[in-house]
C-alpha positions in Angstrom: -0.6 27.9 73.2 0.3 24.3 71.0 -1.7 22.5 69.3 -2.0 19.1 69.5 -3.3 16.8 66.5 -2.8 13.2 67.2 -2.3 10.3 64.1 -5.7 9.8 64.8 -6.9 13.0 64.1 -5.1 13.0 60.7 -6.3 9.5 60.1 -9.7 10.8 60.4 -9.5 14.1 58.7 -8.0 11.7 55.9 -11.0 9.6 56.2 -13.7 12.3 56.3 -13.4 13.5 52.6 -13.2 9.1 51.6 -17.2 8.9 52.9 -20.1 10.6 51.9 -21.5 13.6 52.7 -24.7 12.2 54.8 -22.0 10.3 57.0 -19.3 12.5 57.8 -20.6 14.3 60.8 -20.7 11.1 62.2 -17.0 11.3 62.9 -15.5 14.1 65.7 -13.1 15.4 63.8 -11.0 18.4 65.3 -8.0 19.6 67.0 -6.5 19.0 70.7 -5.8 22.3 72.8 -4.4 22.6 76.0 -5.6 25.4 77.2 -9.9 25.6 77.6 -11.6 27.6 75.8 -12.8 31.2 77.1 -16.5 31.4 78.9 -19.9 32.1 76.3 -20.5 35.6 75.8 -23.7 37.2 76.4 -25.7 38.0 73.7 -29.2 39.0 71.6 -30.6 36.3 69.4 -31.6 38.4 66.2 -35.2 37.7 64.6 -35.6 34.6 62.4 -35.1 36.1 58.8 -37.1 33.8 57.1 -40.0 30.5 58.4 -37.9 27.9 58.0 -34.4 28.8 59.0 -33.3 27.2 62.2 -31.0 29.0 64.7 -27.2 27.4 65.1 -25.5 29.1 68.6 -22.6 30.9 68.5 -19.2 28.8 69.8 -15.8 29.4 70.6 -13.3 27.4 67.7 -10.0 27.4 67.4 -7.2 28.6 64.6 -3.7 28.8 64.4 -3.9 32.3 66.4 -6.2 31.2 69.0 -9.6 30.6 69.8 -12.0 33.1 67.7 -15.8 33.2 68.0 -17.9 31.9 65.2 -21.0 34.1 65.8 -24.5 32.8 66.2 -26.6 32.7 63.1 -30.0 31.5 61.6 -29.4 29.0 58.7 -31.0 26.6 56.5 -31.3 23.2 56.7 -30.3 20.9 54.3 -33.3 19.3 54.2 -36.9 19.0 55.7 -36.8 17.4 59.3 -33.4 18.0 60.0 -32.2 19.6 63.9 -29.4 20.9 64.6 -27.0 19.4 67.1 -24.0 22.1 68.0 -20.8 21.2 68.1 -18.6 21.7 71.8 -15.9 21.0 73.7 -15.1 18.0 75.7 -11.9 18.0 78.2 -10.1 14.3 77.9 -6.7 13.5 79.1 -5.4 16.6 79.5 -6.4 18.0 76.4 -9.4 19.9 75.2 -11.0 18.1 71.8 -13.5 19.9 69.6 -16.8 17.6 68.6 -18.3 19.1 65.8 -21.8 19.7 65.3 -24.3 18.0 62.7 -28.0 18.1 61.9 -30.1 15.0 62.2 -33.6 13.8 63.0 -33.2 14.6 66.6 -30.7 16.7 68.8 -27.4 14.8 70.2 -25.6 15.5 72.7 -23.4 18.6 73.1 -21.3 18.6 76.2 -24.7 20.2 78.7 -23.6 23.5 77.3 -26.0 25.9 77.7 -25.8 27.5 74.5 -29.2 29.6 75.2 -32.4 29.8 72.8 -33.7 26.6 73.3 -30.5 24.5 74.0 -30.1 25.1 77.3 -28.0 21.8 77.8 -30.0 18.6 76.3 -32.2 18.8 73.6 -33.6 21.6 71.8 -37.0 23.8 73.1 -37.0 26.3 70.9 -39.1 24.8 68.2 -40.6 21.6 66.2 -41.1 20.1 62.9 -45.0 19.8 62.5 -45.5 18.1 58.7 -43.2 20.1 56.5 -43.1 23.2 58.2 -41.0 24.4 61.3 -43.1 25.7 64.7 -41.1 28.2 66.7 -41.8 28.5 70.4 -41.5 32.3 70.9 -41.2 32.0 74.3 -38.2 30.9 73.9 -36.6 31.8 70.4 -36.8 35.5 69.1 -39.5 35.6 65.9 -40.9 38.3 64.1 -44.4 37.0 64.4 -45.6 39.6 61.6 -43.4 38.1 59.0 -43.7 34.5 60.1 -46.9 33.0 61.6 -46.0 29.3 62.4 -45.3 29.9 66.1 -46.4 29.0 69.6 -45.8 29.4 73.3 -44.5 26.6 75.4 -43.3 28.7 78.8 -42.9 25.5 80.7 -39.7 24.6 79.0 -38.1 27.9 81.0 -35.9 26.8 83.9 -35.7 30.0 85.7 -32.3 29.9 87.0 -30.2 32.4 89.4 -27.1 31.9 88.4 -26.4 31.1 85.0 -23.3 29.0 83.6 -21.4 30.2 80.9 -19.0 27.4 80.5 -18.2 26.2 77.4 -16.9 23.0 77.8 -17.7 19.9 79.2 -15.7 17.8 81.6 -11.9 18.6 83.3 -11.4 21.3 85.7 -13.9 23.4 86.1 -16.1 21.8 83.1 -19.5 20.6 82.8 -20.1 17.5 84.3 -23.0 16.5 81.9 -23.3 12.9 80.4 -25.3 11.6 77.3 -28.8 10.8 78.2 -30.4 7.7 76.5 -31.7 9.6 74.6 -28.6 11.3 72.9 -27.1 8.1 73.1 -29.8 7.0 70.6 -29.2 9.7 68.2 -26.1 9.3 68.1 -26.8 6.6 66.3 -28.8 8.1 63.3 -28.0 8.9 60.4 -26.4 12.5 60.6 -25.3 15.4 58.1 -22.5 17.5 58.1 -22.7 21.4 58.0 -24.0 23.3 55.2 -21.8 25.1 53.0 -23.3 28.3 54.5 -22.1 27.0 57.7 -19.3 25.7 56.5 -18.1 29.2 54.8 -19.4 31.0 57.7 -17.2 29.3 60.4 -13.8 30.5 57.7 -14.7 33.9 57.6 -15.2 34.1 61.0 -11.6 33.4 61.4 -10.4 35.7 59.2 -12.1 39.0 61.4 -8.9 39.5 64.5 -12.3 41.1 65.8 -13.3 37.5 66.7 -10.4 36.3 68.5 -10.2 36.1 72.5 -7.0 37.9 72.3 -8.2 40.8 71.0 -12.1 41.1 72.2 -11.0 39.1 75.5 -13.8 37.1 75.1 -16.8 39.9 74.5 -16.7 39.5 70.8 -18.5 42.7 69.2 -20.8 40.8 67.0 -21.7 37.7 68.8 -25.1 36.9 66.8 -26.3 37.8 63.4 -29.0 36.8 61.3 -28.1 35.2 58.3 -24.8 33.9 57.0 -23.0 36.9 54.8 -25.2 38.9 55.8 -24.4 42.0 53.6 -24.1 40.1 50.4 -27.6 38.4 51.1 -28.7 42.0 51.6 -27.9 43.0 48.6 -29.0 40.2 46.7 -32.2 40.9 48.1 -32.4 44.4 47.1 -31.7 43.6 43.7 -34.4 40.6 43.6 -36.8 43.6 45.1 -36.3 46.1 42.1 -36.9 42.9 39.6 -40.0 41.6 40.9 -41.3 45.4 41.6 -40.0 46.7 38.1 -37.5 49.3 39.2 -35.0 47.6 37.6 -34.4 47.1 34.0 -33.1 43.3 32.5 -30.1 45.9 31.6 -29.5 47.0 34.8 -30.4 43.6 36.6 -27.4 42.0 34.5 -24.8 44.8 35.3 -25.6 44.5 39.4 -25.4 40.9 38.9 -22.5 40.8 37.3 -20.8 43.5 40.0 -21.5 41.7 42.7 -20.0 38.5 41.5 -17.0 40.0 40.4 -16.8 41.2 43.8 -17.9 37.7 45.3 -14.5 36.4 42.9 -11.9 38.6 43.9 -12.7 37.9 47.3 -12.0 34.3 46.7 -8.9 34.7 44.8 -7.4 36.9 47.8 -8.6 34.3 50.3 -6.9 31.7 48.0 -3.7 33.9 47.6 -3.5 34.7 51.1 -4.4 31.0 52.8 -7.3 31.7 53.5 -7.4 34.8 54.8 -8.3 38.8 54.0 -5.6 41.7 54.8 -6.8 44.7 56.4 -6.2 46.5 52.9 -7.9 44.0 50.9 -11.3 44.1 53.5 -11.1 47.7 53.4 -11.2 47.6 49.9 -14.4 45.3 49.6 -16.0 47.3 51.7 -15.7 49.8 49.5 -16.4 48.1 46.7 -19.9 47.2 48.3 -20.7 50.1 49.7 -20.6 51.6 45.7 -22.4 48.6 44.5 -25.1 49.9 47.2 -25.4 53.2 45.7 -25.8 51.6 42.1 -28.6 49.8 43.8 -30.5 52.2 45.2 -29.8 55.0 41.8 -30.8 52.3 39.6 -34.3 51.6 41.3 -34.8 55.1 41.8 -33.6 56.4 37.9 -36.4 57.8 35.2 -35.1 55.0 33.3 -37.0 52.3 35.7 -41.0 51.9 35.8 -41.4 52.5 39.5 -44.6 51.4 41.3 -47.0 54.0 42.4 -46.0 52.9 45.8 -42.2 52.2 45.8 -40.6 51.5 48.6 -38.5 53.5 50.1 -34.4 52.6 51.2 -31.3 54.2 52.0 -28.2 53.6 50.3 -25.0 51.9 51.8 -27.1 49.1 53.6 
């Protein structure tokens, strides 16, 4: 499979780190593949992790080994009012050309893919900004509705369909043959915002799991969805900001975890950086087990005489 970047391409990747950050998703910048990219997978939407985050579909991109999936995920974003508009697919002159996604003040067009939970091919149903806070319509969008309370139920937005596309990409042979509306045309013209960093570093280290490319999951990636970007390492930060505000954790102790998992956080990077990009099987294997020991710590530290536990602590189990 070659792929094709065109002078235009390069004059706009060039282009894209010249403007400023609020701008560049304006621009559809990407590579040209000949070949289309490999049908949606099926898959459970995790719970929202926290009121606020907004849920960005899972998609098929493309590296130098193929097309990998970039799993669905609930994010941030970067600022109050924001929707997210995902990126596609769009078949043109023999080629397939990637259109990246971007938030903005309404949703955009995105090829009439039907991405599921809530975009379902134009617009978005699975929620609204009401003031500052963000609504979720749990008839459409999974919620935990005893951890977050801002929800409602609009069934009506439902189309109850037999047979449900999975394409992926929009126009060509056997493409979508969905147009903008008015109004994605009008949003189009807003003012837009590119990916988080989050989003940003989610879509890289998606790449570097073979477990996400077609060729090797033939396009039934094992983890399709998950809930929040690095999800382990959020885990643990979280653990850690537990046993602080409970007192299980000494300053002492705070400082050493801290300080463990950053040192892991920069080796990580520096093999990434060493290796363009990318993780070895050795050097994953090894992080794993570095994290999987800076679980334990976790959980001995919180549970050690040295810590003023709570009369009610809470129970966890190590290597989470």
């Amino acid at each position: 499979m070659r792929r094709i970047v065109s002078m235009r391409t390069v004059f706009l990747v060039s282009l894209f780190f010249l403007v400023p950050a609020a701008s560049r998703a304006q621009f559809s910048v990407g590579v040209s593949v000949r070949v289309g990219p490999p049908a949606l997978p099926v898959y459970a939407q995790p719970p929202c992790p926290v009121e606020g985050y907004l849920w960005t579909p899972g998609y098929w991109a493309y590296g130098d080994d193929g097309y990998y999936w970039v799993p669905g995920v609930w994010v941030s974003p970067p600022r109050v009012g924001l929707l997210w508009t995902p990126g596609y697919w769009g078949w043109n002159e023999g080629v397939y050309v990637f259109h990246a996604g971007y938030w903005g003040p309404h949703v955009g067009f995105y090829g009439g893919v039907n991405y599921g939970f809530g975009y379902g091919g134009v617009g978005f149903v699975g929620g609204e900004w009401r003031g500052g806070r963000f609504a979720y319509n749990t008839a459409v969008v999974n919620v935990n509705t005893t951890v977050i309370h801002n929800t409602y139920v609009n069934r009506t937005v439902i189309v109850n369909n037999r047979t449900v596309n999975r394409t992926s990409f929009n126009g060509g042979p056997g493409g979508i043959g969905a147009r903008p509306t008015p109004q994605e045309m009008s949003a189009s013209g807003e003012r837009h915002f590119q990916p988080t960093a989050l989003q940003v570093s989610h879509q890289h280290l998606a790449g570097t799991n073979r477990a996400n490319f077609a060729s090797e999951n033939h396009g039934r990636p094992a983890a399709a969805a998950m809930s929040r970007v690095n999800e382990r390492e959020a885990n643990q930060q979280a653990r850690i900001a537990n046993g602080v505000k409970s007192g299980q954790l000494t300053a002492h102790e705070t400082d050493h975890l801290e300080n463990r998992e950053a040192n892991i956080n920069r080796e990580v990077r520096n093999d990434r950086a060493a290796n363009g990009g990318r993780l070895t099987p050795q050097e994953r294997t090894q992080v794993n087990h570095q994290q999987n020991n800076a679980s334990k710590q976790i959980y001995d530290d919180k549970h050690n005489s040295r810590t003023d536990r709570p009369e009610h602590a809470q129970n966890e189990h190590p290597h989470r």
